[in-house]
Gaussian input, Z-matrix of N, CA and C with variables (Angstrom, degrees):
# hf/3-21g

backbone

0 1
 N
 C     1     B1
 C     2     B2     1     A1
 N     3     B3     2     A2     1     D1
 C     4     B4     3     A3     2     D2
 C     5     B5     4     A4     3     D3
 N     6     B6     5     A5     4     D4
 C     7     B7     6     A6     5     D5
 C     8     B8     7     A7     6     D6
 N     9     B9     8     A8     7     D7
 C    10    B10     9     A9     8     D8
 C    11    B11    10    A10     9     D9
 N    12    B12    11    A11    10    D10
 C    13    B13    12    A12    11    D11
 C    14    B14    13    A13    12    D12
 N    15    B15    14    A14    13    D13
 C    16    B16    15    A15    14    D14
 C    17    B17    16    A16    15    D15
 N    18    B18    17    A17    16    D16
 C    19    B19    18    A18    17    D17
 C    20    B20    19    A19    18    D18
 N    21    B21    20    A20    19    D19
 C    22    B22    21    A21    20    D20
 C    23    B23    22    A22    21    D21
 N    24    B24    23    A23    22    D22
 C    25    B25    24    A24    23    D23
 C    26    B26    25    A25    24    D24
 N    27    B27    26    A26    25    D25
 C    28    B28    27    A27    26    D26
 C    29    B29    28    A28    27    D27
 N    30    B30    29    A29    28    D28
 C    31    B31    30    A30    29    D29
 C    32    B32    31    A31    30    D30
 N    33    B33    32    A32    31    D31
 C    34    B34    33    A33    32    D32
 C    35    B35    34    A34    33    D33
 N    36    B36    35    A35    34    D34
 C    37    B37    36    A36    35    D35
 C    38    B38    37    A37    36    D36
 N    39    B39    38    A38    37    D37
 C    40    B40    39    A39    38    D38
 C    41    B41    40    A40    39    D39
 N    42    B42    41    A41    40    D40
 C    43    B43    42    A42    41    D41
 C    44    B44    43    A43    42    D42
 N    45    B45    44    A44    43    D43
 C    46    B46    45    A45    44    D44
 C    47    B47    46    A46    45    D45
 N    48    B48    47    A47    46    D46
 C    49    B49    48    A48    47    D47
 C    50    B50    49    A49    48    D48
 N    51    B51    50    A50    49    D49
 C    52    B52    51    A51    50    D50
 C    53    B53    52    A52    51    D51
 N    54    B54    53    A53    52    D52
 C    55    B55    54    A54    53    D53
 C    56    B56    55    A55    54    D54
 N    57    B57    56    A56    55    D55
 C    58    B58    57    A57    56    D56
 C    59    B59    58    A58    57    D57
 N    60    B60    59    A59    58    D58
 C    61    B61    60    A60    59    D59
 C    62    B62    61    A61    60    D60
 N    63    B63    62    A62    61    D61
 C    64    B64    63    A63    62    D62
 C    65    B65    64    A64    63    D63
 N    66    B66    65    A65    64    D64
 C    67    B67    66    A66    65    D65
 C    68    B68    67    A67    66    D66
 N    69    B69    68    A68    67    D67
 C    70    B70    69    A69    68    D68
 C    71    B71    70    A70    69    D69
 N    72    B72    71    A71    70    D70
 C    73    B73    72    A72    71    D71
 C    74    B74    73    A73    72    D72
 N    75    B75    74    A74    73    D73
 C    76    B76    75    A75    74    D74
 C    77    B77    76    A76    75    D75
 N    78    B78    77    A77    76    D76
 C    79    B79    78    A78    77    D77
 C    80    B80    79    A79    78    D78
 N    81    B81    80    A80    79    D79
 C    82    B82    81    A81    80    D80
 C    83    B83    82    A82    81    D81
 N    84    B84    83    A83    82    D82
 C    85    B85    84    A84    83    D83
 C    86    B86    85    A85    84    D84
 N    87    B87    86    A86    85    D85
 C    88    B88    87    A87    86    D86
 C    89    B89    88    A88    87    D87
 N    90    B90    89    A89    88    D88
 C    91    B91    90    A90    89    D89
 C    92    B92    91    A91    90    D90
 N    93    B93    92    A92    91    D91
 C    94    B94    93    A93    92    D92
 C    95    B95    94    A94    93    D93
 N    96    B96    95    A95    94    D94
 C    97    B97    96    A96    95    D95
 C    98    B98    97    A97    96    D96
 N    99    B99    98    A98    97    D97
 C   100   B100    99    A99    98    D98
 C   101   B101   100   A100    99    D99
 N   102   B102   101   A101   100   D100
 C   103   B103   102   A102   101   D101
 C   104   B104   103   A103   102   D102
 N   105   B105   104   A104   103   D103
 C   106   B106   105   A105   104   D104
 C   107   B107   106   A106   105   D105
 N   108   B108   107   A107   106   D106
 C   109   B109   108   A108   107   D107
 C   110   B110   109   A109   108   D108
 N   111   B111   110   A110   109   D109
 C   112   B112   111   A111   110   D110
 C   113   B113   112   A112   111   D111
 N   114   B114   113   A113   112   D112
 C   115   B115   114   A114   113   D113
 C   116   B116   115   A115   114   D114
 N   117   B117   116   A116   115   D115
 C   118   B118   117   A117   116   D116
 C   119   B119   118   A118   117   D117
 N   120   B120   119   A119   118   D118
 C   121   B121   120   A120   119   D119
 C   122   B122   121   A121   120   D120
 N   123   B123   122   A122   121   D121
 C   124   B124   123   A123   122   D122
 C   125   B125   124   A124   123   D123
 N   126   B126   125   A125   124   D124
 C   127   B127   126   A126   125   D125
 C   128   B128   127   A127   126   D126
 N   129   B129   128   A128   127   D127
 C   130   B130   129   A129   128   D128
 C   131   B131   130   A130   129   D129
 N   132   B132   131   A131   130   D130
 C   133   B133   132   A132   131   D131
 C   134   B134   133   A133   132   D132
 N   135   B135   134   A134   133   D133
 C   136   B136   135   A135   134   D134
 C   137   B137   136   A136   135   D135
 N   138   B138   137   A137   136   D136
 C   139   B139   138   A138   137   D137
 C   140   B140   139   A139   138   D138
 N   141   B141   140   A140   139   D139
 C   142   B142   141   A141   140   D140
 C   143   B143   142   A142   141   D141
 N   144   B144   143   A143   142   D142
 C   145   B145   144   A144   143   D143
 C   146   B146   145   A145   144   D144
 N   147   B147   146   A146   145   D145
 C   148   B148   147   A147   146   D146
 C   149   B149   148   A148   147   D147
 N   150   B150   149   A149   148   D148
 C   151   B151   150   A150   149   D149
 C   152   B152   151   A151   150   D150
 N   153   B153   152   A152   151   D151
 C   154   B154   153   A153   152   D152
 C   155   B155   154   A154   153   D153
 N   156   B156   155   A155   154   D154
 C   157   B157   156   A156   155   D155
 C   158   B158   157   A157   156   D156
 N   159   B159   158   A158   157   D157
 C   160   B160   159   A159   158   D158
 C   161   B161   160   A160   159   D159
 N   162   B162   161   A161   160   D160
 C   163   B163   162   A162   161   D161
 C   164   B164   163   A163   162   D162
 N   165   B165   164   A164   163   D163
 C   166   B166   165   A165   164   D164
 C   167   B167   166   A166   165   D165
 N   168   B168   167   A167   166   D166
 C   169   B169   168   A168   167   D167
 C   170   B170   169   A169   168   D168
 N   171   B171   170   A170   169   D169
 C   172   B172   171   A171   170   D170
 C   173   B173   172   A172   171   D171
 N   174   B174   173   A173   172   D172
 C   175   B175   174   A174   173   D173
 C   176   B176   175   A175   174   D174
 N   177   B177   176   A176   175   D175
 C   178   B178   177   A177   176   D176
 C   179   B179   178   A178   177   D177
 N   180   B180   179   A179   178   D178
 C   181   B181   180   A180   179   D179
 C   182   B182   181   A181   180   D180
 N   183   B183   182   A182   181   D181
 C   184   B184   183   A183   182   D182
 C   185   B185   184   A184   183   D183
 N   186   B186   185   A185   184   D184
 C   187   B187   186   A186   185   D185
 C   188   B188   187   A187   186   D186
 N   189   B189   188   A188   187   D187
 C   190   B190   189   A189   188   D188
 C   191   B191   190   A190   189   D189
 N   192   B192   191   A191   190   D190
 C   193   B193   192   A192   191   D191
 C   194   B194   193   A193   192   D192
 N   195   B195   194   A194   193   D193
 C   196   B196   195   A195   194   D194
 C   197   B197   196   A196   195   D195
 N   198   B198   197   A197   196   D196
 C   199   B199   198   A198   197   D197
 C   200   B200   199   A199   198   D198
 N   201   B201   200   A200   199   D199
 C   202   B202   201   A201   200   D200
 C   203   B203   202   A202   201   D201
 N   204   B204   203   A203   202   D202
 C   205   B205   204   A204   203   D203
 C   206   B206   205   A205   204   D204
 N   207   B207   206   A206   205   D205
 C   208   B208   207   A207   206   D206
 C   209   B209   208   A208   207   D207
 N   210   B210   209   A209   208   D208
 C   211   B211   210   A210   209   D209
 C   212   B212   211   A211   210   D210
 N   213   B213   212   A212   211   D211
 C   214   B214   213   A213   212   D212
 C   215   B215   214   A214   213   D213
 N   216   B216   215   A215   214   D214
 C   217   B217   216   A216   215   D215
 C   218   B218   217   A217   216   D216
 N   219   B219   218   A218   217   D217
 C   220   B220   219   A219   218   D218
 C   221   B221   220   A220   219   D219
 N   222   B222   221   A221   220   D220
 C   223   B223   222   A222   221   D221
 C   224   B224   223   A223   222   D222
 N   225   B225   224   A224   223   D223
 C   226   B226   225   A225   224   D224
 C   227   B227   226   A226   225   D225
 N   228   B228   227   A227   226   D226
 C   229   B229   228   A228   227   D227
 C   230   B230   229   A229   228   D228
 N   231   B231   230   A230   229   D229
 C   232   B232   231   A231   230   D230
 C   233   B233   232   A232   231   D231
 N   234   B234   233   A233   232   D232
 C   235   B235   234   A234   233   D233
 C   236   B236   235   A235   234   D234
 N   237   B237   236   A236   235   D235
 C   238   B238   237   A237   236   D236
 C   239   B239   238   A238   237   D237
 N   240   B240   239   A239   238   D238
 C   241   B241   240   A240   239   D239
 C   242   B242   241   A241   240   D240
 N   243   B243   242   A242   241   D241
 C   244   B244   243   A243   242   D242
 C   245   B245   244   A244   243   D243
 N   246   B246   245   A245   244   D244
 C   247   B247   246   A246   245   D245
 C   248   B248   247   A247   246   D246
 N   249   B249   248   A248   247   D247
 C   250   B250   249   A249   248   D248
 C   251   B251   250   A250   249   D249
 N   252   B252   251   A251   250   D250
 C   253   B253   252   A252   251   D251
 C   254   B254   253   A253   252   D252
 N   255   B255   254   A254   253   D253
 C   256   B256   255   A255   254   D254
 C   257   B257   256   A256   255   D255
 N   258   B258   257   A257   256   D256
 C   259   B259   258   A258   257   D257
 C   260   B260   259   A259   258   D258
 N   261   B261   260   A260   259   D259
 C   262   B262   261   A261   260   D260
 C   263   B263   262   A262   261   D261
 N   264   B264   263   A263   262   D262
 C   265   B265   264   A264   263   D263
 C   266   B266   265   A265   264   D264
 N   267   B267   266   A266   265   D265
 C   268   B268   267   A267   266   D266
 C   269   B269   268   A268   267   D267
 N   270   B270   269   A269   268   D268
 C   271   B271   270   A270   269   D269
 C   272   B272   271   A271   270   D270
 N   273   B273   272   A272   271   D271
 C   274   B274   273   A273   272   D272
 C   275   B275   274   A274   273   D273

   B1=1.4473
   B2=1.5262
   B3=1.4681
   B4=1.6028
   B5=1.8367
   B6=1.4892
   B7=1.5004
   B8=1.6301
   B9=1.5488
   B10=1.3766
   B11=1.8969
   B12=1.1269
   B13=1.8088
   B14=1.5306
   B15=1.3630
   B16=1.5807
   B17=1.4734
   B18=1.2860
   B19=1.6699
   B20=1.3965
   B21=1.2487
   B22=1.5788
   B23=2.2743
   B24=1.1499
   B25=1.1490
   B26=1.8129
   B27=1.8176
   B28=1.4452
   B29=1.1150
   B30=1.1201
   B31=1.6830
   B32=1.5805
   B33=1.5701
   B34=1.3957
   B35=1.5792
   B36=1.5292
   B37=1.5379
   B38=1.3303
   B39=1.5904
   B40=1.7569
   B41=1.4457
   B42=1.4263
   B43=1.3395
   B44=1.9104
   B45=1.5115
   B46=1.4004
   B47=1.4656
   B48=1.1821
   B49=1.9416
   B50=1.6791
   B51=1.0051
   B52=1.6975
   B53=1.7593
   B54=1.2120
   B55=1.4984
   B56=1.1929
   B57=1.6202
   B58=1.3462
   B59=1.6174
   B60=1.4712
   B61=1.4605
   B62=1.6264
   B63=1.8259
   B64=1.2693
   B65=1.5941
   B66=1.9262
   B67=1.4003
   B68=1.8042
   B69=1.4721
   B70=1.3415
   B71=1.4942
   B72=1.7268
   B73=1.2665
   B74=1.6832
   B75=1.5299
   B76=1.3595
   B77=1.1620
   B78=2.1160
   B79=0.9418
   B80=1.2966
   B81=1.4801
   B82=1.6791
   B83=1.3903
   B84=1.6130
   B85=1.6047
   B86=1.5800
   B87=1.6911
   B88=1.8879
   B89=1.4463
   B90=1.4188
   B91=1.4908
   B92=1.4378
   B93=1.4235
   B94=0.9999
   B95=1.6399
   B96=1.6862
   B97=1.6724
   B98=1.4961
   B99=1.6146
   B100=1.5886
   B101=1.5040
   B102=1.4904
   B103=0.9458
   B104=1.7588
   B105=1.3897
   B106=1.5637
   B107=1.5921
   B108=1.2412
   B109=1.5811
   B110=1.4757
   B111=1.6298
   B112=1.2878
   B113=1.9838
   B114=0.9949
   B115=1.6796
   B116=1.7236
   B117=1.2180
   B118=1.2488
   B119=1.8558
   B120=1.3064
   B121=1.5981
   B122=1.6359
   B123=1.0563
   B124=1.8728
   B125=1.8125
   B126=0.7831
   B127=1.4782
   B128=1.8933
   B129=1.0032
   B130=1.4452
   B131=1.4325
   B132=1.3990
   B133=1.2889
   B134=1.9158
   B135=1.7796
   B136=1.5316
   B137=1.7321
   B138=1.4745
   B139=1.4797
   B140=0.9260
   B141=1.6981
   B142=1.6212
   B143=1.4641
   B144=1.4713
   B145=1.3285
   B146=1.5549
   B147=1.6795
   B148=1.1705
   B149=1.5782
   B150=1.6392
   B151=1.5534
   B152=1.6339
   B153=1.6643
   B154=1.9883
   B155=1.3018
   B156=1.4197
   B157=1.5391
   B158=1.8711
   B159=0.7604
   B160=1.5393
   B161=1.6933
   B162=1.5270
   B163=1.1241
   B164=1.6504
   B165=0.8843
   B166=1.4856
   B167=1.7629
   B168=1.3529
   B169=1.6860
   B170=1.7454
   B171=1.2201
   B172=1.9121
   B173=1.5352
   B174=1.5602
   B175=1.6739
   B176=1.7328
   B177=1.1990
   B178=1.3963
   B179=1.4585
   B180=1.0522
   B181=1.8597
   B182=1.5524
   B183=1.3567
   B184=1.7685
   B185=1.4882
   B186=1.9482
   B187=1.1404
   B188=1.7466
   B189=1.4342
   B190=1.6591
   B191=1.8522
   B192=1.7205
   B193=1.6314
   B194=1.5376
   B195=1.4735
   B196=1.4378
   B197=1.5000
   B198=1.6061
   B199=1.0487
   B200=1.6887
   B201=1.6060
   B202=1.3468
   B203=1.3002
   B204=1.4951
   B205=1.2880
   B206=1.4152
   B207=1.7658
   B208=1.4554
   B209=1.9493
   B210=0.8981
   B211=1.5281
   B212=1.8523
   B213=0.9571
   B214=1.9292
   B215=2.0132
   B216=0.9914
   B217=1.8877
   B218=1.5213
   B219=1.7305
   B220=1.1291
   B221=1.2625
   B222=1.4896
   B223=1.5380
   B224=2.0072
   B225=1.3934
   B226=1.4773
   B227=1.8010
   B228=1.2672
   B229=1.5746
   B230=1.6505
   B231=1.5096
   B232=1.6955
   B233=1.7141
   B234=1.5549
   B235=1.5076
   B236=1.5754
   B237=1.7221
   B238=1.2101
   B239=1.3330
   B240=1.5848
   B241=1.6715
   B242=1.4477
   B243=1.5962
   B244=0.7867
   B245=1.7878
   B246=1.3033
   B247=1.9028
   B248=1.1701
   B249=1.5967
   B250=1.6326
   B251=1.3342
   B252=1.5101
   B253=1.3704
   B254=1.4261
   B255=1.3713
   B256=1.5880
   B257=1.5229
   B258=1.2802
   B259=1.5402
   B260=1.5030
   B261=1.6139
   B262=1.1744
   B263=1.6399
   B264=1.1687
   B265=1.4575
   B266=1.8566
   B267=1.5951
   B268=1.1351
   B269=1.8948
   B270=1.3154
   B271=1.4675
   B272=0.9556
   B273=2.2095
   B274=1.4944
   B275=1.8227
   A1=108.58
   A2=128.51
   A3=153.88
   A4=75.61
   A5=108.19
   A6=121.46
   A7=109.62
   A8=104.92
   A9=97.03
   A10=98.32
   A11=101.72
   A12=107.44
   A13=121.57
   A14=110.24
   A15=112.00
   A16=84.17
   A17=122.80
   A18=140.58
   A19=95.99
   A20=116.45
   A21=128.75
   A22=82.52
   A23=107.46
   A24=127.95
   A25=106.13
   A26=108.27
   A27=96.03
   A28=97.64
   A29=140.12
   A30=131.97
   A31=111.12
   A32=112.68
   A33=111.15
   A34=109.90
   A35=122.10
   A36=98.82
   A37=115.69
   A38=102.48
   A39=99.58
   A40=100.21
   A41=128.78
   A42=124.75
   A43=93.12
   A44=105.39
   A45=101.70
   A46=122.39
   A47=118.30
   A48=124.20
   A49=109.89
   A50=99.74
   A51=99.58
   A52=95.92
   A53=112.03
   A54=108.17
   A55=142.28
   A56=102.79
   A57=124.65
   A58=106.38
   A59=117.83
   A60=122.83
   A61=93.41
   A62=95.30
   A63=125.48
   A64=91.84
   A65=111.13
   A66=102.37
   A67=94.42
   A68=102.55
   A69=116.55
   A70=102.99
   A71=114.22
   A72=120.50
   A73=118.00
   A74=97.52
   A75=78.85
   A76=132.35
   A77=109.76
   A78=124.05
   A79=132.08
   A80=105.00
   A81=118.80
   A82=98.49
   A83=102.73
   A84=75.91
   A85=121.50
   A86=85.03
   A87=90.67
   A88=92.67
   A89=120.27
   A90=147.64
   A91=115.08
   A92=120.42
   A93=93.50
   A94=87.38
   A95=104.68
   A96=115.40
   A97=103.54
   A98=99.85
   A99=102.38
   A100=103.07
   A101=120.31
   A102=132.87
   A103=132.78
   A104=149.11
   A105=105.46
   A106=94.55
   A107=105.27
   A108=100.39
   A109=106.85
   A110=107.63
   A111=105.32
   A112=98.63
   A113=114.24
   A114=104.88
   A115=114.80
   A116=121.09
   A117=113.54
   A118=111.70
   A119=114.31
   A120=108.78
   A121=132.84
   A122=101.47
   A123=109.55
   A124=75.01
   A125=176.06
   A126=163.26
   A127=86.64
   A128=130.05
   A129=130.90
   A130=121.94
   A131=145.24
   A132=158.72
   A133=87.75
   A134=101.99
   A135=99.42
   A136=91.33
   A137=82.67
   A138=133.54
   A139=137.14
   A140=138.01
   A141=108.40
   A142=96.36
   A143=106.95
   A144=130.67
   A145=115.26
   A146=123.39
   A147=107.79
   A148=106.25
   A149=109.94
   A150=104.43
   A151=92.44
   A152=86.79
   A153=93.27
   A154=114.72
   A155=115.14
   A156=124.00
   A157=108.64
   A158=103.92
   A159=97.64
   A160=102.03
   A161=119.70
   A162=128.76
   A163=119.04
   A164=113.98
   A165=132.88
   A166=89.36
   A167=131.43
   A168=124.21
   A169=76.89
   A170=111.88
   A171=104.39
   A172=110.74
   A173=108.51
   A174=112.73
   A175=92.09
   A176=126.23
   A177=117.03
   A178=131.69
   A179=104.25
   A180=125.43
   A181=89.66
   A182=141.39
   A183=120.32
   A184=109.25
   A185=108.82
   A186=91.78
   A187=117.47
   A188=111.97
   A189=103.69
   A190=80.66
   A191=122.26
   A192=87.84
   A193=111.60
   A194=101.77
   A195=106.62
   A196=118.24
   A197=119.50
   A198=154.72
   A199=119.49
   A200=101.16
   A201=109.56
   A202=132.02
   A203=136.37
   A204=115.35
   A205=104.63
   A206=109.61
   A207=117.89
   A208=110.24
   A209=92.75
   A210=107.50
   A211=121.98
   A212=100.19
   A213=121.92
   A214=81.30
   A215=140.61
   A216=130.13
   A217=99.97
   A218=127.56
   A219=112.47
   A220=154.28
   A221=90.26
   A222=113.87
   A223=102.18
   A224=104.20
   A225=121.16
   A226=101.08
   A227=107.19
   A228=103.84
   A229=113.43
   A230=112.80
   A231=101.89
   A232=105.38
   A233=103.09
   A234=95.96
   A235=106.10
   A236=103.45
   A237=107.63
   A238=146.17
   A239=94.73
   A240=116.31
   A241=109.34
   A242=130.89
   A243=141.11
   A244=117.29
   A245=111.77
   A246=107.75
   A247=120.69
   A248=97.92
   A249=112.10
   A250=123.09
   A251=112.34
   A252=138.50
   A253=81.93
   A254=132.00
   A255=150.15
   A256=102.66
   A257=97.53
   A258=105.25
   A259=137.45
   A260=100.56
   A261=117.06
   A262=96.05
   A263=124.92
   A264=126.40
   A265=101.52
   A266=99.59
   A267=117.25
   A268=111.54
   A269=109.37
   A270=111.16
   A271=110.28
   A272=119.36
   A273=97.97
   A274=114.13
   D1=132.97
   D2=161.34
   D3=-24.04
   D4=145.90
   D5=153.26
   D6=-78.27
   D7=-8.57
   D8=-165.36
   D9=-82.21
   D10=-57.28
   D11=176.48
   D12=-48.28
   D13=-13.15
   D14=-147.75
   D15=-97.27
   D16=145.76
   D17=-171.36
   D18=-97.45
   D19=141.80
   D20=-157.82
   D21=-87.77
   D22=149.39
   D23=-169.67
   D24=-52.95
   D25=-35.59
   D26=-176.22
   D27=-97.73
   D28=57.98
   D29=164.43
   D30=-49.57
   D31=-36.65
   D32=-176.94
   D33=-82.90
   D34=15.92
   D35=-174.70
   D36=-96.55
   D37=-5.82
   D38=178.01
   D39=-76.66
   D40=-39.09
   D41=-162.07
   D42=-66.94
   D43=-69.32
   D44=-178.47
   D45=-32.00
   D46=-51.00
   D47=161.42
   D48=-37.69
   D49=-37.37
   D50=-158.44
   D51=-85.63
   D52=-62.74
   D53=164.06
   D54=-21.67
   D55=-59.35
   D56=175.32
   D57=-43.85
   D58=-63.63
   D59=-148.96
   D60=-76.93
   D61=157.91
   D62=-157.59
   D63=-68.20
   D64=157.66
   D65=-174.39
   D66=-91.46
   D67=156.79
   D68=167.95
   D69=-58.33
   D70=147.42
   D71=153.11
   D72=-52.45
   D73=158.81
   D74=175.50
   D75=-124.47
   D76=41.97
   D77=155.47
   D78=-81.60
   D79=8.95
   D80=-159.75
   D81=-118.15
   D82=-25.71
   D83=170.00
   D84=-127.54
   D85=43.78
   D86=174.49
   D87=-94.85
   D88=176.39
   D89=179.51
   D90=-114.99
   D91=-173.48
   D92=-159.47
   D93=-108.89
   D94=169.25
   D95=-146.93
   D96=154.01
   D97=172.33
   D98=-170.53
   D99=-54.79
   D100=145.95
   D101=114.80
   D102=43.88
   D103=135.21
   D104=167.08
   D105=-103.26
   D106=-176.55
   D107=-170.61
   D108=-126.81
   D109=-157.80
   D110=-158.52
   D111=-88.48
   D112=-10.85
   D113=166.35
   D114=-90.34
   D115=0.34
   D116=161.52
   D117=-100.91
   D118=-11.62
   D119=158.65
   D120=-73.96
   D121=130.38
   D122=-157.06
   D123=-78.53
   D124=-9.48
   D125=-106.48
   D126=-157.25
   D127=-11.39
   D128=179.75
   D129=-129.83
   D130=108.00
   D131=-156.84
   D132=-104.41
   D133=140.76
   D134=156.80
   D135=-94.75
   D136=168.35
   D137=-171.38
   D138=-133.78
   D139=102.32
   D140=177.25
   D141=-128.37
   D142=167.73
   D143=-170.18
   D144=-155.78
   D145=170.32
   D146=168.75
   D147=-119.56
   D148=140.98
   D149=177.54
   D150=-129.44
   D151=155.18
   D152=176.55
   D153=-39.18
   D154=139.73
   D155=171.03
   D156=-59.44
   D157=-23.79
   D158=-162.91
   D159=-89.91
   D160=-42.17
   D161=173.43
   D162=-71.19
   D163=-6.12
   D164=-174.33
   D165=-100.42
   D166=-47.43
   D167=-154.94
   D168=-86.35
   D169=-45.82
   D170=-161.53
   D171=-61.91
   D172=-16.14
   D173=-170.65
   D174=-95.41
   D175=-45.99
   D176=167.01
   D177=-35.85
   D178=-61.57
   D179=-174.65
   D180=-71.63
   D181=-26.49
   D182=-178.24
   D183=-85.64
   D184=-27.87
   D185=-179.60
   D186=-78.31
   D187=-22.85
   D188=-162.04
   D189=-97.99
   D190=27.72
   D191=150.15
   D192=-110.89
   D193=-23.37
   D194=170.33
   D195=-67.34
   D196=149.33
   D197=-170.57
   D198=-40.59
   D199=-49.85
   D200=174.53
   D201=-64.49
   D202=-162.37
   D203=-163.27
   D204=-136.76
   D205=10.54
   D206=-171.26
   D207=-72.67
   D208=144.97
   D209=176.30
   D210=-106.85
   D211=155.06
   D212=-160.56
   D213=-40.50
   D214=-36.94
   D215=-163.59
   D216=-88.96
   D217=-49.28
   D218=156.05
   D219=-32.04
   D220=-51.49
   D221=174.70
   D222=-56.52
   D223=-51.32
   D224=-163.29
   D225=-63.30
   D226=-51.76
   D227=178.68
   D228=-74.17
   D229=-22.27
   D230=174.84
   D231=-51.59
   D232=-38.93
   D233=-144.79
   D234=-96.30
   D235=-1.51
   D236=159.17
   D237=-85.16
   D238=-22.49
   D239=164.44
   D240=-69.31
   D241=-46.39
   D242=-177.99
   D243=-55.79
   D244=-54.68
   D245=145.55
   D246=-18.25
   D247=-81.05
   D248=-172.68
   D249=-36.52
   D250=-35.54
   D251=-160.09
   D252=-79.89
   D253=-73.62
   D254=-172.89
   D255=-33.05
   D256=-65.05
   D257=174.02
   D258=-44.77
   D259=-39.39
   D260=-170.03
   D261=-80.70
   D262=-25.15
   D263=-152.02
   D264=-84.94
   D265=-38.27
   D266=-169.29
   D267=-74.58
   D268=-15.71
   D269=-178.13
   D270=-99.73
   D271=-14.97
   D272=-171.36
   D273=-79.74

């Protein structure tokens, strides 16, 4: 084979270099754009469950008339921490 065609022996060491190193976070290499949200936070698990239809439309319509900016999972974990809290208080 021509020396000119023939691939120098470490052809694989740039790839191997590149491999090796640790991956970037991947707040460094987003741009700018929404926000990340609550399914990209490790601090938040989904969940599903079933709650009454009717109590579910009446908890909707109070939150988008009231003022604040909490949404139907907020609302759901305030009032679940808030148990726990109840709970915990009540056994010690």
């Amino acid at each position: 084979m021509p020396a000119a065609t023939r691939k120098p022996a470490n052809a694989f060491k740039s790839v191997e270099a590149i491999t090796q190193q640790p991956p970037q976070e991947l707040h460094t290499l987003r741009g700018p754009g929404r926000p990340r949200g609550k399914r990209s936070d490790n601090s938040y698990r989904t969940w599903s469950g079933f709650l009454p239809k009717e109590a579910l439309r009446k908890a909707s319509m109070r939150l988008l008339e009231t003022s604040d900016k909490r949404d139907m999972s907020d609302l759901l974990g305030e009032l679940l921490t808030n148990w726990v809290e109840e709970q915990e208080r009540m056994s010690a």
